[in-house]
C-alpha positions in Angstrom: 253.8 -4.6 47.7 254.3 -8.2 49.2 251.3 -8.8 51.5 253.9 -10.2 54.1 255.6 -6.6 54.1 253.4 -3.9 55.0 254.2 0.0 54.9 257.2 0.7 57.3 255.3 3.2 59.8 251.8 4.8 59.4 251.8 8.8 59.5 249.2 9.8 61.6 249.8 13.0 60.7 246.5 13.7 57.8 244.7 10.0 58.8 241.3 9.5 59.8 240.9 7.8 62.8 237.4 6.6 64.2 237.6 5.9 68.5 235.0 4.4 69.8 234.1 4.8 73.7 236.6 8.2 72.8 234.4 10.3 75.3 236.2 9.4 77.9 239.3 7.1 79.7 241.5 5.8 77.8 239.7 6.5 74.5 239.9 9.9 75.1 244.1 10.2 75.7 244.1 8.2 72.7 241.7 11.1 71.0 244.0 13.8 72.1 247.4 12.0 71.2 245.6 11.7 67.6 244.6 15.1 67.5 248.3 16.2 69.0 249.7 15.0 65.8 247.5 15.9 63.1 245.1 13.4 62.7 241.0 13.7 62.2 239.0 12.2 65.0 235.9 11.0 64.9 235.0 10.3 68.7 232.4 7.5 68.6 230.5 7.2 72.3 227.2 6.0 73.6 226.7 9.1 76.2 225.9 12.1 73.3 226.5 14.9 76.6 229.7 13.2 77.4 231.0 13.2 73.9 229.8 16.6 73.5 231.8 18.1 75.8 234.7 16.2 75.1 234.7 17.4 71.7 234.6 21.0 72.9 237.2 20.4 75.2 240.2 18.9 72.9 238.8 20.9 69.8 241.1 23.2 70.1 244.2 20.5 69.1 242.4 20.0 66.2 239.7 18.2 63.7 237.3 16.7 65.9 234.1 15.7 66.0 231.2 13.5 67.9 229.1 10.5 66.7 226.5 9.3 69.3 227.3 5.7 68.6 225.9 2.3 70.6 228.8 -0.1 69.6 226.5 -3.0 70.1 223.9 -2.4 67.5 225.2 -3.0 63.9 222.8 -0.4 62.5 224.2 2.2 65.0 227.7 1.5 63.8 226.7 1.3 59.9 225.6 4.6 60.6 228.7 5.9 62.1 231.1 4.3 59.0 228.8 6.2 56.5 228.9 9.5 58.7 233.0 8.9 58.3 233.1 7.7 54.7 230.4 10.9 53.6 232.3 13.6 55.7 235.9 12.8 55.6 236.6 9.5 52.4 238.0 7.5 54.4 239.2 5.9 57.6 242.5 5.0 58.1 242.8 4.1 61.7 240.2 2.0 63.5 240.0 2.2 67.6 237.7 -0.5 68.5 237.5 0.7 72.1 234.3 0.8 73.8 234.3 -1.3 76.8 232.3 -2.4 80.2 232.5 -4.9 82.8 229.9 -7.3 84.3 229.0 -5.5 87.1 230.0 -6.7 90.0 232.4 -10.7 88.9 232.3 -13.2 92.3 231.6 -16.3 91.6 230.9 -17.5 88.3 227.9 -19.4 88.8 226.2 -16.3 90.2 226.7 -14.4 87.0 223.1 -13.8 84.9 223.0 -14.5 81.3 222.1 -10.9 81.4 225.7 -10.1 82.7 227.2 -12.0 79.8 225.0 -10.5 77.1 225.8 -7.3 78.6 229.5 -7.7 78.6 230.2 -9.2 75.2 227.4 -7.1 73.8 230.2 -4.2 74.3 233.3 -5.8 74.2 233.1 -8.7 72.1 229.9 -7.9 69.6 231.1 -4.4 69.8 234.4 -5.1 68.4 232.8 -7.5 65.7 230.3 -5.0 64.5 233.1 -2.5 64.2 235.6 -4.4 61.8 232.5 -6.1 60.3 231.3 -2.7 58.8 234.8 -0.4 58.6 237.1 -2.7 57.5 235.1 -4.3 53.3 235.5 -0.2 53.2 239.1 0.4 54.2 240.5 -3.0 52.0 238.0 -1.0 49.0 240.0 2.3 49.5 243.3 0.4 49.0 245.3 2.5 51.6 247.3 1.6 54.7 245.5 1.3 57.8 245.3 -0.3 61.4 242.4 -1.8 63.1 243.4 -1.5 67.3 241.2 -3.6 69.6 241.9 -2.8 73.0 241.7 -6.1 75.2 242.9 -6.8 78.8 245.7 -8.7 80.7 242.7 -10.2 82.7 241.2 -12.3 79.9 244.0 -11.0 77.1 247.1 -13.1 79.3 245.0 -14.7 82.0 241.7 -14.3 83.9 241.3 -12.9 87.2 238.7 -16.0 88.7 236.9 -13.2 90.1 236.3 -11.4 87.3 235.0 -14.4 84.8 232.2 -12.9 82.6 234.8 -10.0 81.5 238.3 -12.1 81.7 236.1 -14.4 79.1 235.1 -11.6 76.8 238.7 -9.6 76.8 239.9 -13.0 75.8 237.6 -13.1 73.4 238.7 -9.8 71.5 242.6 -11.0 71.5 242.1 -14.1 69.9 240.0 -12.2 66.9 242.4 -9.7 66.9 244.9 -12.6 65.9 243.0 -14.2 63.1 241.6 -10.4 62.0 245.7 -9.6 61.9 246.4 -13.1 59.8 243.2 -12.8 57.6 244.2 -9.1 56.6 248.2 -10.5 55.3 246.2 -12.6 53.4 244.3 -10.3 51.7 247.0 -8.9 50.2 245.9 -5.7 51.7 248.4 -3.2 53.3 245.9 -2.9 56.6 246.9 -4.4 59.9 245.9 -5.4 63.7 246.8 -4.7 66.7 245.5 -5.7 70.3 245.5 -3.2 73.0 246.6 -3.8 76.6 246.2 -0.7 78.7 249.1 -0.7 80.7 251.4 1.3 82.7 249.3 1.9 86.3 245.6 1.9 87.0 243.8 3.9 84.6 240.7 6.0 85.8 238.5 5.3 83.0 234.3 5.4 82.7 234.6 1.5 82.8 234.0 1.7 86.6 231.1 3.2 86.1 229.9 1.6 83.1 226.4 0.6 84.1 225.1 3.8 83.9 224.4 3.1 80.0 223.4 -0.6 81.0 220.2 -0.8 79.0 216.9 -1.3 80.9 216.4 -5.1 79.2 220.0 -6.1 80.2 219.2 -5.3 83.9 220.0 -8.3 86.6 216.6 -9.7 87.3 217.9 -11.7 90.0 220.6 -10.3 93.1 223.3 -11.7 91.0 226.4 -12.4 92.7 225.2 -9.9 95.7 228.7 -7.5 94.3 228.3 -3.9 92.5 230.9 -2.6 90.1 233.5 -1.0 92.2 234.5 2.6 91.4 237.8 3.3 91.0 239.0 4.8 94.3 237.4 1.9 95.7 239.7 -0.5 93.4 242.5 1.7 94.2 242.0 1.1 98.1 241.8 -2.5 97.7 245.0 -2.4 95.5 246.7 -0.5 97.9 245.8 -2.6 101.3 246.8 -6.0 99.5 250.3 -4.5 98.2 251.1 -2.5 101.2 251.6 0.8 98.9 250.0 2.9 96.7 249.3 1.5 93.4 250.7 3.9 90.1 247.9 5.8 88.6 248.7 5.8 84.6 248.8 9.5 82.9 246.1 8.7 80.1 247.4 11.4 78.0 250.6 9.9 78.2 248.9 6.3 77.8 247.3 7.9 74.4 250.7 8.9 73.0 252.4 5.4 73.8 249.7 3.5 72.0 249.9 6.3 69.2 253.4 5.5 69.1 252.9 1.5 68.6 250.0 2.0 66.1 252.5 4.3 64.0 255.4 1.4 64.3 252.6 -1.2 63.3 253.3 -3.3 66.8 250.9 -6.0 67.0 250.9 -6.3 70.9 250.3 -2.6 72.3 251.7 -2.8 76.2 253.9 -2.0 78.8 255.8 -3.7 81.7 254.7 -7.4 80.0 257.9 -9.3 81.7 256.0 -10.7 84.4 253.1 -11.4 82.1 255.7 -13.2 79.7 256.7 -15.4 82.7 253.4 -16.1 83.9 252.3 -17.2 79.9 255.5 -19.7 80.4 254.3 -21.1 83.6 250.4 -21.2 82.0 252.1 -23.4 79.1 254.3 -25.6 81.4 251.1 -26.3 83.0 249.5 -27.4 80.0 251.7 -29.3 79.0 251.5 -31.3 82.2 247.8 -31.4 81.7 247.4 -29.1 84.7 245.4 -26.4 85.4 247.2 -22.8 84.8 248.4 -19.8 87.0 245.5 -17.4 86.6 246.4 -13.4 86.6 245.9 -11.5 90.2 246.5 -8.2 88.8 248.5 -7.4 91.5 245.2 -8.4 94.3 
């Protein structure tokens, strides 16, 4: 098999398929998409209730089980991938997804370091402990596979200003998800990447909320940029007073089954409705090349 030529289109249909943060959000429509078409799920989450009842919930679509799982600590994940590789031989399809915000963005200055180690603790480490102990076991098993990291526009295209700590860290996860895509082709092996942009409309997801699992040595010891995380109806609100309507609220079941569909067609970008974002990339680089500074993303604020 030419490294340069991967397998066509993955079946889902009989893979293993480890999701981390799968509790819940957008993890969990991917869960159920899996699990719609035959795959094994292993839902990987931090909140052992949450993932509990999720598993009781979608069980009924399928094989499905729960792995309490802090995506942060690399001894937590090693003993996730064993759990996998003992009960099921293999893991074909890899959902780094397991995210949080800063709590609370405003100016940058007024972020704590604990804001930053709490953000990329999730989002970047998380998604560097995952490939670092699934993927030496997926090239060993020799079979097709997909690693899907799942980044942001803010950060992934652009950053939001307002939103620096997690713009930085979703950037982060798209340029590894580049060179983990390259490095894999060069392996020989017939595993790819893909990086995840949740698109579509707003997604309700336990992101909002995130600092409920924000351990207690993370904590701001100062006021920080004097902002909380916003919930989600209070993000909607905003959205909706600076556009004038009501912002599109994305299905995440139906969310699940797009991205399922670009995992099985091996797309390498995972997104929807990326026009304007191509557009803005062009202005970013006409920018640079003027030696300017670039548009930034407003996400629609």
């Amino acid at each position: 098999m030419s490294n340069n030529h991967p397998s066509e289109r993955l079946d889902v249909n009989g893979s293993v398929a480890v999701v981390t943060g799968g509790a819940s959000g957008i993890g969990k429509g991917i869960v159920t998409a899996l699990l719609q078409r035959g795959a094994t799920v292993v839902v990987a989450d931090i909140e052992a209730d949450t993932t509990e009842a999720a598993v009781a919930e979608l069980s009924p679509l399928g094989s499905v089980s729960g792995w309490p799982t802090d995506v942060t600590d690399e001894h937590s994940v090693a003993a996730l991938a064993d759990h996998v590789y003992e009960a099921h031989g293999a893991c074909h399809l890899l959902f780094n997804n397991a995210g949080v915000t800063s709590g609370g963005g405003g100016k940058p200055w007024e972020q704590e370091p604990n804001d930053w180690r709490w953000c990329f603790g999730v989002n970047v480490f998380g998604v560097a402990i995952g490939v670092c102990e699934f993927v030496p076991r997926m090239l060993a098993g020799g079979l097709p596979g997909q690693i899907i990291n799942t980044s942001s526009g803010d950060g992934g295209f652009a950053p939001v200003p307002t939103a620096s700590v997690y713009a930085s860290s979703k950037a982060a996860v798209s340029c590894f998800t580049e060179a983990l895509h390259t490095n894999l082709i060069r392996e020989g092996s017939d595993l790819r990447a893909s990086v995840l942009y949740p698109s579509g409309g707003m997604m309700d997801t336990g992101l909002f909320s995130a600092q409920r699992n924000r351990p207690a040595h993370l904590a701001r010891v100062g006021s920080g940029t004097g902002r909380a995380s916003m919930t989600f109806d209070e993000l909607k609100a905003m959205m909706a007073e600076a556009r004038g309507v009501e912002p599109e609220v994305a299905d995440l079941v139906e969310h699940g089954n797009f991205v399922v569909d670009c995992v099985e067609e091996r797309r390498f970008i995972i997104g929807r409705n990326i026009e304007d974002t191509v557009a803005l990339l062009h202005r970013r680089a006409d920018a640079i090349g003027r030696y300017e500074v670039p548009d930034h993303h407003d996400m629609g604020l």
